[in-house]
C-alpha positions in Angstrom: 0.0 0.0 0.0 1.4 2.9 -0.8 2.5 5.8 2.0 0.6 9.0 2.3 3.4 10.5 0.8 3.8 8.8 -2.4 -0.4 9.2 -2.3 -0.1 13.3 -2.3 2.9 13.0 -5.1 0.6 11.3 -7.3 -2.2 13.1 -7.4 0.2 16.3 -7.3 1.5 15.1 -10.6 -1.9 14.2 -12.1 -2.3 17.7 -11.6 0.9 19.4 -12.8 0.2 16.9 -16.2 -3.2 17.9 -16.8 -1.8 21.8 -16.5 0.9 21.3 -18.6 -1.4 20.3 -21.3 -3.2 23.8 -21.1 -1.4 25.0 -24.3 -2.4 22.2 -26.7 -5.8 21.7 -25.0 -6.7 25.4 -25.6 -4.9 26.8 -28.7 -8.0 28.8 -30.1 -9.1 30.4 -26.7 -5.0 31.4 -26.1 -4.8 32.5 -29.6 -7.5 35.5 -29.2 -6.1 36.9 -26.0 -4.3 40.1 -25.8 -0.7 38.9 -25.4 0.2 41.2 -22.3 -2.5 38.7 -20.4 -1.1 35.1 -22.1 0.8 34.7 -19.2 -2.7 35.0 -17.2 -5.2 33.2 -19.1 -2.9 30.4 -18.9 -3.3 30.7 -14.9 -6.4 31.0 -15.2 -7.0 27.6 -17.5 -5.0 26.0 -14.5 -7.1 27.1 -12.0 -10.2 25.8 -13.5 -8.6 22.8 -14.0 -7.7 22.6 -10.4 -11.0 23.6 -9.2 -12.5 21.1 -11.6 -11.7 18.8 -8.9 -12.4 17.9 -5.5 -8.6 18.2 -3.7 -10.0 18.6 0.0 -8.6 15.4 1.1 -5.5 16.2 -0.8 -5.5 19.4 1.1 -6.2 17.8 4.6 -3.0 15.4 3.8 -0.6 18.0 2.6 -1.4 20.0 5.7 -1.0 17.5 7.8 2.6 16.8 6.6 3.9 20.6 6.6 3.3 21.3 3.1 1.5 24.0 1.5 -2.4 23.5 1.4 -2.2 24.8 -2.1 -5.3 27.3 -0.4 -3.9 30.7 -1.5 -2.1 29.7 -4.7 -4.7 31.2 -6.9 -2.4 33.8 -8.9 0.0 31.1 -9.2 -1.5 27.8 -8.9 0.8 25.5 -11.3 3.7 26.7 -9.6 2.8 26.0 -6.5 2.0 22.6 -7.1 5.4 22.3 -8.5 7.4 23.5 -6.0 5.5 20.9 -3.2 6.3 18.3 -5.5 9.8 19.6 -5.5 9.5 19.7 -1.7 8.5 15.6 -1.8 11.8 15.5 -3.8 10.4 15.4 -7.5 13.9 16.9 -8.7 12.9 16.6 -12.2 9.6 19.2 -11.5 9.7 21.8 -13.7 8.4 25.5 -12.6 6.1 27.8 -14.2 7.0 31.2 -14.9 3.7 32.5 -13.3 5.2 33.2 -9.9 2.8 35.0 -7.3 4.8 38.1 -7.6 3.6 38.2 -10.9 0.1 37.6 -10.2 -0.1 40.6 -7.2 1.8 43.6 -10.1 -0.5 42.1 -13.0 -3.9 42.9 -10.5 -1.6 46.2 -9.3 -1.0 47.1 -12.9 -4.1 46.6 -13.7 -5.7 48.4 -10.9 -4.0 51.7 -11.9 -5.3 51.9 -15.3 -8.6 51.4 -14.0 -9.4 53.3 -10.3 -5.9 55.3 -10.3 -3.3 55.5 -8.1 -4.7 55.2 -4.4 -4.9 57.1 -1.5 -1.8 56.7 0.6 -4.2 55.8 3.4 -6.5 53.0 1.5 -5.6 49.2 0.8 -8.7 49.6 -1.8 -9.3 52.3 -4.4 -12.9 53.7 -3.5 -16.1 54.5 -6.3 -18.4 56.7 -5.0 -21.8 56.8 -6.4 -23.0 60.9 -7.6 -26.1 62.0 -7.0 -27.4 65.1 -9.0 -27.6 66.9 -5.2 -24.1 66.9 -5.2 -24.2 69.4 -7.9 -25.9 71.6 -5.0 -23.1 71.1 -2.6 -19.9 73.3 -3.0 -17.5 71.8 -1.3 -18.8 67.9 -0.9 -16.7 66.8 -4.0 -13.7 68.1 -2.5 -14.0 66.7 0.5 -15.0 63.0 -1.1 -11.4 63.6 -2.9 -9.6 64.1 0.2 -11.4 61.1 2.2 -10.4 59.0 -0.3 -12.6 58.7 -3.3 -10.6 57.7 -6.3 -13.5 56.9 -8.7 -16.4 58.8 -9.3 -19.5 56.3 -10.9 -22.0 57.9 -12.6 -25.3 55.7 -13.4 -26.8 56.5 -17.1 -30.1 55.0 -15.8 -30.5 58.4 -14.0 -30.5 61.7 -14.9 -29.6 62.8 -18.6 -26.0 63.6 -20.4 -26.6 67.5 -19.3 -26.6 66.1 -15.8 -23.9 63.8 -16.2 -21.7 66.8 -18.2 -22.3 69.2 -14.9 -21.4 66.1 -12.5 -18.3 65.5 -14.4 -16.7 69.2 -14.4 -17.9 69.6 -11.2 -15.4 66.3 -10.4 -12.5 67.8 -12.7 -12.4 71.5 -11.0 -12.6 69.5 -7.3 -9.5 67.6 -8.6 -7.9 70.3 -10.1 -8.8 72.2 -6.7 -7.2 69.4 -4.2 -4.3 68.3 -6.9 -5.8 64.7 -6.5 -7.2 62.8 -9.5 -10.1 60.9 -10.2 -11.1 58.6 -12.8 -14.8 58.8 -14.2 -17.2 55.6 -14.6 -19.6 55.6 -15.9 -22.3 52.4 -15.9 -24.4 51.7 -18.7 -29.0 51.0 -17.9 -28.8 47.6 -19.6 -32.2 46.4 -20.3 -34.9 48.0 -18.1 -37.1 44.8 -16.6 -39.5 46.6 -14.6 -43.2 45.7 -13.5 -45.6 48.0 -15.7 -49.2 47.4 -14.5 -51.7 47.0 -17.0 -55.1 47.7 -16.5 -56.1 46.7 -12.8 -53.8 49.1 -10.3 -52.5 51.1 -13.5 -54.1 54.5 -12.5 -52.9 53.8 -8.5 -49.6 52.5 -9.6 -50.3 49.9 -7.5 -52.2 46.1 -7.4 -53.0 44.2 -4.4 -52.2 40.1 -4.4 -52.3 37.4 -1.9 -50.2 34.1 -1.8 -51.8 31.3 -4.3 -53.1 34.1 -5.9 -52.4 34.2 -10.0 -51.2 37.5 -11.9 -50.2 37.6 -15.4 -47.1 38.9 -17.7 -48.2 40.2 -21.0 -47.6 42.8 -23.5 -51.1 43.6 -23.2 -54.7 43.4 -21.7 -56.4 41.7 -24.7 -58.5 38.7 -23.7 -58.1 39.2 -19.9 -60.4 40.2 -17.2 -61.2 43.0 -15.8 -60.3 41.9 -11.9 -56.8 40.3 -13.7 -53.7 41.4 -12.5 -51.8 41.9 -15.5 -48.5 43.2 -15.6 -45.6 44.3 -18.3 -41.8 43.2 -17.8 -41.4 46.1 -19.9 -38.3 44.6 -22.1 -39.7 42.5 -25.3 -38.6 38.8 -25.6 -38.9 37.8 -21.6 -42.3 36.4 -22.0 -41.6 34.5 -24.7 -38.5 32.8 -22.6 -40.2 31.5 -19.7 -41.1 27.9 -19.6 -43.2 25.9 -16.8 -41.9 26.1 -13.1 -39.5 28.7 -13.6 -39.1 31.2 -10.4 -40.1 34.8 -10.6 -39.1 37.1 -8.5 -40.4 41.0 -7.8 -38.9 44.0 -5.9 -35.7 42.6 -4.9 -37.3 39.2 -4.3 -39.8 40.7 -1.9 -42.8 38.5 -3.9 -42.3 35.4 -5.4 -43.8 32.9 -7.6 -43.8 30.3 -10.2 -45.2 30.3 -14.1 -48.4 28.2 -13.5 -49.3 28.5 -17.1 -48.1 29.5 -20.9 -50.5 30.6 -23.1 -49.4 32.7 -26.5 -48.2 36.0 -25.6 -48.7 35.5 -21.9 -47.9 33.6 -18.9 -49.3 33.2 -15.5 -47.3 33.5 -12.2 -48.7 31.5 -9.2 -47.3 33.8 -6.1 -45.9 31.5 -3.5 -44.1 34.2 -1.2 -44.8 38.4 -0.1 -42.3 39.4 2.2 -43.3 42.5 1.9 -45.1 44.5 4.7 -47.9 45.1 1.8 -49.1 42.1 -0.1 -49.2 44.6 -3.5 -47.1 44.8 -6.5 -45.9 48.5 -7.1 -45.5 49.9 -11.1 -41.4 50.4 -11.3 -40.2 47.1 -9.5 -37.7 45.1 -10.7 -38.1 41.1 -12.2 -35.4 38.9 -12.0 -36.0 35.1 -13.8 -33.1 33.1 -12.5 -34.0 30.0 -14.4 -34.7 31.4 -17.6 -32.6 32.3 -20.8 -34.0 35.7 -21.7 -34.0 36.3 -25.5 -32.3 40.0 -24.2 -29.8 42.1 -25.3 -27.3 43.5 -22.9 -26.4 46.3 -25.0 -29.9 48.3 -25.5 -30.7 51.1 -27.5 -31.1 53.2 -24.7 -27.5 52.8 -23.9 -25.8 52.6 -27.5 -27.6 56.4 -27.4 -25.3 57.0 -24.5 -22.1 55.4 -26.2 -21.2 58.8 -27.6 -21.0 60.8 -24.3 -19.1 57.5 -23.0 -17.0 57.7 -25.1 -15.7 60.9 -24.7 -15.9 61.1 -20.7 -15.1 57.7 -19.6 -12.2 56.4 -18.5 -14.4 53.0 -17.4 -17.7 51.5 -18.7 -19.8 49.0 -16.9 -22.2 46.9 -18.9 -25.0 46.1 -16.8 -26.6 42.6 -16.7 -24.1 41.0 -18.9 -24.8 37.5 -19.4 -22.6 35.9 -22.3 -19.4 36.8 -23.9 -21.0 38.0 -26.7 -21.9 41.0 -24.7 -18.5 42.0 -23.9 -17.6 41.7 -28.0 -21.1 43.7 -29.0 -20.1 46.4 -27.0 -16.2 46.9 -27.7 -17.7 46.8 -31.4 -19.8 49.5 -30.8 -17.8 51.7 -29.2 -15.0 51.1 -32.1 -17.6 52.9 -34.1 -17.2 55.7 -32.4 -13.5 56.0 -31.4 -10.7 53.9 -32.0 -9.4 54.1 -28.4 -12.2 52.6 -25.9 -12.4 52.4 -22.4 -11.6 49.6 -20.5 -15.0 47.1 -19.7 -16.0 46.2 -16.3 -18.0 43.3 -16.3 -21.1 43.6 -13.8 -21.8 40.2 -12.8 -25.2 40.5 -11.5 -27.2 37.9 -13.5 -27.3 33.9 -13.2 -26.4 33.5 -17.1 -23.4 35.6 -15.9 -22.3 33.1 -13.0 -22.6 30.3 -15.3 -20.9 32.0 -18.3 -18.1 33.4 -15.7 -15.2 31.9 -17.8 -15.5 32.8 -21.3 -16.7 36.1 -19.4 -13.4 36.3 -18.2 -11.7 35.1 -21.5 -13.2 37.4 -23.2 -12.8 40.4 -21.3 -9.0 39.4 -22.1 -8.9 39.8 -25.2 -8.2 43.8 -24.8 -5.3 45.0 -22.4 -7.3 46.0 -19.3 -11.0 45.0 -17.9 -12.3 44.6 -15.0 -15.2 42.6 -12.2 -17.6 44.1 -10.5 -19.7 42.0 -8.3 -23.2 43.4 -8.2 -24.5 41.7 -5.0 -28.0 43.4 -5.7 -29.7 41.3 -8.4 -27.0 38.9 -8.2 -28.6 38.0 -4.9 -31.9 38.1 -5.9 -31.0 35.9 -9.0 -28.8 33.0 -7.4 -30.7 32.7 -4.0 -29.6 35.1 -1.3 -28.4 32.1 0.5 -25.2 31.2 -2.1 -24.3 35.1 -2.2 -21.2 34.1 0.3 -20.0 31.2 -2.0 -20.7 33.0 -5.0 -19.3 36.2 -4.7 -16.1 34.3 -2.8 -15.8 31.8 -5.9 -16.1 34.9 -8.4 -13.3 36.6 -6.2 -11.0 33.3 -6.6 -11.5 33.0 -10.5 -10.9 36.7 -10.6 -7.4 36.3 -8.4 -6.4 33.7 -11.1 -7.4 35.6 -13.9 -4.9 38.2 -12.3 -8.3 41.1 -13.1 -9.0 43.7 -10.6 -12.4 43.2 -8.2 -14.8 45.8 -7.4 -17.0 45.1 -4.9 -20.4 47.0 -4.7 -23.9 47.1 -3.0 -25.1 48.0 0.3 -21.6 48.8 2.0 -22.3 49.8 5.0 -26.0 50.7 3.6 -27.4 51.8 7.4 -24.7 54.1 8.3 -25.0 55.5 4.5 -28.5 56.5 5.1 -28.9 56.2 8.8 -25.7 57.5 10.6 -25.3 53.9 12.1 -23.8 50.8 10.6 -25.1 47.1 11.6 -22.7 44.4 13.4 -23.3 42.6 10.3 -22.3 45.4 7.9 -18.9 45.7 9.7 -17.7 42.6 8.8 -19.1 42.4 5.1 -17.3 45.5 4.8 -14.2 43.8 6.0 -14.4 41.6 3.4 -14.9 44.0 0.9 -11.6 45.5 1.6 -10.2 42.5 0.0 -11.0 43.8 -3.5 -9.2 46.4 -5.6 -12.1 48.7 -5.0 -15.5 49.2 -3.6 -18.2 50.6 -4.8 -20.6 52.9 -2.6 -24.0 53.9 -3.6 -25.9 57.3 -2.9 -26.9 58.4 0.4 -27.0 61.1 3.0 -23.5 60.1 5.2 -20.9 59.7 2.8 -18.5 60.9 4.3 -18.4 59.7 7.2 -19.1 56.4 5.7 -15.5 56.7 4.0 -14.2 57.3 7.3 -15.6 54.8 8.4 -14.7 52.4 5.5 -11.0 53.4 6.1 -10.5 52.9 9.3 -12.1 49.3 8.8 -9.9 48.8 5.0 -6.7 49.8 6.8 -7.0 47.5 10.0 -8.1 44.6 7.8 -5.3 44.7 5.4 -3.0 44.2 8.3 -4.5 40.8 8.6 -5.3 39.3 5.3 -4.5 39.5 1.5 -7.2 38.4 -0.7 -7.9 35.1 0.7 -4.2 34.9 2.8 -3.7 35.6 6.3 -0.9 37.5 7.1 0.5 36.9 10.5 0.9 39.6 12.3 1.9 40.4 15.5 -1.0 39.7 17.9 -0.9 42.3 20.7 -3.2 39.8 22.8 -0.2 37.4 22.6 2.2 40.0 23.5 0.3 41.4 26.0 0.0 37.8 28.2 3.2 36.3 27.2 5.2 40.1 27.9 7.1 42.4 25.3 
């Protein structure tokens, strides 16, 4: 039988042969990426081939014997099984260039180009979300700049491009003011799925429901009741998508249901679920279909309208709800039309299709020099199950690490102290997580300020202690304290 050792060297070299293959197996999807990331779409093939299996035992038993756990290798995972099998005295192992050194300048390098140089006080570059108030306030902008906001996001589902003009040399006299820079971004609608009641509730803007009560999605109010409860998802080709069972959810998955029933042009929801203190459906709520394959563009009209004024102010773009690599090449395209020098993509993964399509997501987005994650935790939430948020948003962090791409991480960031003055337990520690990524996105509200204070103080006492996913050992004044200085 042979020893534990000889068990981890084996399945250590299964590994470092199926990785070495990477090259032949993938010629076509190597060929298409931008040569500056080669080196990291060759990591990142590794990876999924290293997460492709189940290694836990493998992990348990290289622990166990003083070896690395191969748990933090993601910017340099080939290597790292190398050099353990070169620790087991496999003289003949071979290293990859991909060192981790490599992996932490690419995500640096990378990082620059898209939030800026950051504050000599942050681990993270910070987005800050404008509001058209600030416009109002003389002195707000400055003061974001010198707490620490790097990036300045403006949403193109609000406001108009007079708006956004105004916001934007309002940001560039602040920073020419304070003598510190700040990169614009700005994030595309996407397609608008939003709950337009037709007929019954239309005039209130409002329709009361009850659970195991039906309602309907159509285009129109042809051939139904009065007393129906029929209502628009307001983009064409969802209804037409849906099939039997699939989930539905409403207002941030406040009210859900099921499709009872296809008929043509129309579909019938059974509501299971109203979380909400009101058992009513309001006009202007989103719909999120987490089982279906929407017959949807990304890219709408709406926002190709706005592709101009992107491209001349942006120095980021964020598609919203992209689902499929297609996305990624629809917009570059169109943009191209425009100007020959684009901004740089971030890809706002916010949709199940997304999750699923996360790879050639990622491949694709390296096919230019720079792009960019951000990990929309509000409809991603809503679309996955708010219960695998954690393991989704860590696994999209992981892939990211390997693909060597800068993280944003965005929604509700300390959300109570943003709009209340007073942040939840809870909200501490998300927001100690968040501090892992490159940069974190904060929405709109009333303390930002001292919600960037706030955030600081958390970002720079967590960075003491981690990296990504790697603890960093610091010294514990508890231990000092008891054992004596």
């Amino acid at each position: 039988m042979p020893t534990v050792t000889a068990q981890i060297q084996h399945q250590l070299t299964l590994l470092d042969e199926a990785m070495s293959c990477v090259q032949k197996d993938f010629p076509e999807t190597l060929e298409r990426v931008h040569p500056q990331n080669k080196k990291s779409a060759l990591n990142f093939l590794k990876y999924l081939i290293f997460r492709k299996n189940d290694v836990r035992k493998l992990q348990d038993q290289l622990h166990a014997n003083g070896l690395s756990s191969l748990a933090s290798g993601e910017s340099h995972i080939h290597r790292q099984i190398q050099v353990t099998l070169q620790h087991l005295g496999d003289q003949f192992a071979k290293l990859d260039s991909c060192t981790s050194t490599f992996g932490r300048k690419e995500i640096e390098k990378s990082s620059i180009k898209l939030f800026g140089e950051r504050h000599a006080e942050w681990p993270s570059s910070v987005m800050v979300t404008f509001d058209a108030s600030f416009l109002e306030e003389k002195k707000l902008i400055a003061e974001l700049l010198k707490s620490g906001m790097g990036v300045a996001r403006i949403n193109c589902a609000h406001d108009d491009e007079g708006i956004w003009l105004k916001m934007i040399e309002k940001i560039q006299a602040a920073s020419k003011q304070t003598g510190i820079p700040c990169k614009i971004h700005l994030d595309l609608a996407g397609p608008k799925i939003r709950t337009v009641l037709l007929g019954k509730g239309n005039k209130k803007g409002k329709v009361k429901i009850e659970v195991g009560s039906l309602m309907w999605l159509s285009d129109s109010v042809d051939g139904f009741k009065e007393e129906d409860v029929v209502i628009s998802p307001n983009e064409p080709g969802i209804i037409s998508s849906l099939k039997l069972g699939d989930r539905v959810f409403i207002d941030d998955g406040m009210i859900y249901g099921k499709v009872d029933e296809l008929r043509s042009g129309s579909v019938s929801v059974r509501i299971e679920r109203i979380s909400s203190k009101k058992p009513v459906i309001k006009a202007g709520k989103g719909l999120n279909f987490p089982d279906s394959t929407l017959n949807i563009l990304s890219l709408t009209d709406f926002d190709r309208a706005c592709l101009p004024f992107v491209c001349a102010y942006a120095d980021t773009v964020g598609l919203s709800f992209v689902r499929k690599s297609q996305d990624v090449v629809d917009l570059r395209d169109a943009m191209r039309e425009i100007k020959t020098t684009i901004p740089p993509v971030i890809l706002k993964i916010e949709t199940h299709e997304a999750v699923v399509n996360f790879p050639e997501l990622i491949l694709e987005g390296m096919t230019e020099p720079d792009f960019g994650v951000m990990i929309a935790r509000g409809d991603l939430a809503v679309e996955i199950g708010f219960e695998r948020l954690v393991e989704i948003q860590e696994e999209i962090s992981w892939l990211c690490e390997a693909a060597h791409v800068p993280v944003i991480w965005a929604t509700q960031v300390l959300e109570s102290l943003h709009k209340f003055g007073l942040a939840s337990r809870a909200e501490i520690t998300d927001a100690g997580r968040a501090a892992a990524a490159e940069c974190i996105m904060i929405n709109k509200g009333p303390h930002t300020l001292e919600l960037l204070r706030t955030l600081q103080s958390i970002a720079t006492r967590i960075a003491g202690i981690r990296t990504k996913n790697r603890l960093s050992l610091r010294p514990l004044k508890i231990a000092a304290d008891f054992l004596g200085k």
